[in-house]
N, C-alpha and C positions, 0 to 999 in steps of 0.2 A: 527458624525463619519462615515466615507466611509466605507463600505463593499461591498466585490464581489456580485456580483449576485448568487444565490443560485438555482440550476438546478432540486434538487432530494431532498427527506426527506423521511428517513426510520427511523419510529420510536423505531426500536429495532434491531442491526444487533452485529454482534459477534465481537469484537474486541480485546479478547486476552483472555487469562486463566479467567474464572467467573468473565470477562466485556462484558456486555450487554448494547450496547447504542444506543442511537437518533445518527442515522449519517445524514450529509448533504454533501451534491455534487454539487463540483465548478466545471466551465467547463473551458476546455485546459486542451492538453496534446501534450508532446515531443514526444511521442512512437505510434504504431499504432497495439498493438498487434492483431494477429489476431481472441483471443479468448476473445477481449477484451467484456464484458457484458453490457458496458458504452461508446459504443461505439459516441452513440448518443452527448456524453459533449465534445467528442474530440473537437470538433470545431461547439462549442453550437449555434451562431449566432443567430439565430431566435426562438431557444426553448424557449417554456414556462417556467415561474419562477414561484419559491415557496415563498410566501409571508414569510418575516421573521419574521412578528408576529404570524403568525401559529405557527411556529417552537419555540419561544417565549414561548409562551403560552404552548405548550403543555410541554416545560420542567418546567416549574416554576410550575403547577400544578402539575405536578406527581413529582415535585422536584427531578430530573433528578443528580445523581453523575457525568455521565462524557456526554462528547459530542465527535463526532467521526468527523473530517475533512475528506472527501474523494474526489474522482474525476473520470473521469480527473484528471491530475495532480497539487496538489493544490499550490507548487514552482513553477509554469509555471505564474502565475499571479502577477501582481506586490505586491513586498512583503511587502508594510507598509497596503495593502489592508487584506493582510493573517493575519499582527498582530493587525491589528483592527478587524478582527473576532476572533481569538484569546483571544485577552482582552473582547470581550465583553461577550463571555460563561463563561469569569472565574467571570466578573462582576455578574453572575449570582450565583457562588458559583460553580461553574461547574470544574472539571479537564477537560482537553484536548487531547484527543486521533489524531494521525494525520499518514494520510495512505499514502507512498510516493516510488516512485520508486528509489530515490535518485541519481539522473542522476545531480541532480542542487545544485552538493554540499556546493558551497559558501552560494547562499538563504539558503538550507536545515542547514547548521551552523546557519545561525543569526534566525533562526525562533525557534530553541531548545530550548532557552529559556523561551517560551509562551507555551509550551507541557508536558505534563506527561507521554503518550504514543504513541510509536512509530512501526508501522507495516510498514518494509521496506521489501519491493520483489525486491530480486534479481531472474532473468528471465534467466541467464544461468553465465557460469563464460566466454564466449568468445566474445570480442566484435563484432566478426561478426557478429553475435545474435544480438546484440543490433545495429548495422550500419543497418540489416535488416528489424528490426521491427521500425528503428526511420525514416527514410524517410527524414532525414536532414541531412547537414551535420554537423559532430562534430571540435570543435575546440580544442578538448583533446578526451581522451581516455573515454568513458563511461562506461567502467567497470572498469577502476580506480575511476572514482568519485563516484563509486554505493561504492568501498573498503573504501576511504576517507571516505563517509558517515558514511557506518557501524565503522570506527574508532572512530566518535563523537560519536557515540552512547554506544561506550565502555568508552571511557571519563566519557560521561553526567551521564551516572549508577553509575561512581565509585564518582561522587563527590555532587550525589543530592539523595537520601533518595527518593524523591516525584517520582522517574522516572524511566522507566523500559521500555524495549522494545523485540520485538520479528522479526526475520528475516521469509519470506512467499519464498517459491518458488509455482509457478504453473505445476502443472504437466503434460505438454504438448507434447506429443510424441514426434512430430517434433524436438524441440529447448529440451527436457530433458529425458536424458534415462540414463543409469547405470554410464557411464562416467563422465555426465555433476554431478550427484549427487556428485561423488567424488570428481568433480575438485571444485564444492561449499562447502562440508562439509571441503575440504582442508583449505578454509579461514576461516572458522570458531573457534569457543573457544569452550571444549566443553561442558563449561555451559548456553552456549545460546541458548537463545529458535528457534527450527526453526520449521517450520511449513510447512507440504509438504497438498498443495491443490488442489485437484483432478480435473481436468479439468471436465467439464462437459461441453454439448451444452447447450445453451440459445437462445432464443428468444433478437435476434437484436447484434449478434455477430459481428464486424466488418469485417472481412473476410469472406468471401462465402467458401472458401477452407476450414477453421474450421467443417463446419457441415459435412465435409467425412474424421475427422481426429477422430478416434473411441479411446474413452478415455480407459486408463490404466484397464486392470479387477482387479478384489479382490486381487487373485494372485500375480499380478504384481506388485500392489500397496506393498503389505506386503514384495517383497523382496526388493522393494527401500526405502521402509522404514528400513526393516535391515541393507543397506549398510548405510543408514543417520545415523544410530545410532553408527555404527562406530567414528563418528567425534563429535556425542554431544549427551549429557544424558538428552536433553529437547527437542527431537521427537514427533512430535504429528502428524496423519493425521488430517486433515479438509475438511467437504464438499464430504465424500465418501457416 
């Protein structure tokens, strides 16, 4: 069975309300944010790989509940590669956690069915935003397919028991400030989970401009978190 190439492995990273998983990181990605921390898998090429019987091994010994897809963008690859990784963690007894920007919503549809969890980041409500940070051009509207996306995923909750999902915004000055909050908690429900994620610098950020973009203080953060809560009663920060 074909499987993508596997870039990264973190043996424990957060993946939703008290999920704690093994995540792996496939390379490619549509977007080029600037505060992207993976910047590196955007266009992996030459990066070293993570042997997958490492990753293997170390979930069947600690008998591992879920595994986490990430990236790069893990619908960027071709998609019977995604569902042969897919099947092969659930061969394991494994659910599937899958972390996505939702730009490729036809793939991100047929992939649903091989998932139990789902972290979509929507990155602002305005496509200029996303025409900014994608550096391609679009053949549709990319913040309508990030909408489409988020609509499967209100679907797939109401008709599967096994699946649940939570929306990520990043909290990045530039592209998110009190406006952008409302015009995103606007599409939302307000029992869905949304998750406001503090930007912070990192080491190997994809933009140079990022490291002079001074993330959100205490403050700041606490009154976009009141105006999110406006729109849904499952607010959480992350990452402050």
């Amino acid at each position: 069975m074909d499987i993508p190439p596997i870039y990264g492995f973190n043996e424990c990273s957060e993946m939703g309300n008290d999920i704690f998983a093994p995540s792996v990181f496939v390379g490619g990605c549509n977007l080029r944010c600037p505060y992207c921390m993976n910047s590196k898998l955007i266009q992996p090429k030459d990066a070293p790989q993570v042997d997958v019987n490492t990753i293997i091994d170390y979930i069947l010994k600690n008998n591992r509940e879920w595994v986490v897809i990430s990236g790069g963008e893990p619908t960027c690859m071709r998609l019977q590669l995604l569902v042969n990784l897919c099947n092969m963690f659930k061969g394991f007894g494994c659910k599937v956690g899958l972390s996505t920007n939702g730009t490729n919503a036809d793939d991100f549809n047929a992939i649903l069915p091989y998932v139990n969890y789902v972290a979509l980041d929507i990155k602002s409500n305005k496509n200029n935003v996303y025409y900014d940070i994608a550096q391609i051009d679009w053949s549709s509207s990319p913040f309508i397919d990030v909408i489409r996306s988020q609509s499967m995923l209100r679907d797939t909750k109401r008709d599967r028991d096994d699946f649940d999902y939570e929306i990520r915004t990043t909290l990045y000055p530039k592209y998110i400030d009190k406006k952008a909050i409302k015009g995103i908690g606007s599409i939302l429900r307000s029992d869905e989970k949304w998750v406001l994620q503090q930007f912070r610098h990192a080491k190997g950020m994809y933009a140079k401009e990022a490291y002079d973009v001074e993330p959100y203080s205490e403050d700041k953060l606490k009154e976009l978190l009141k105006i999110a809560q406006k729109f849904s009663s499952e607010v959480q920060l992350r990452y402050v």
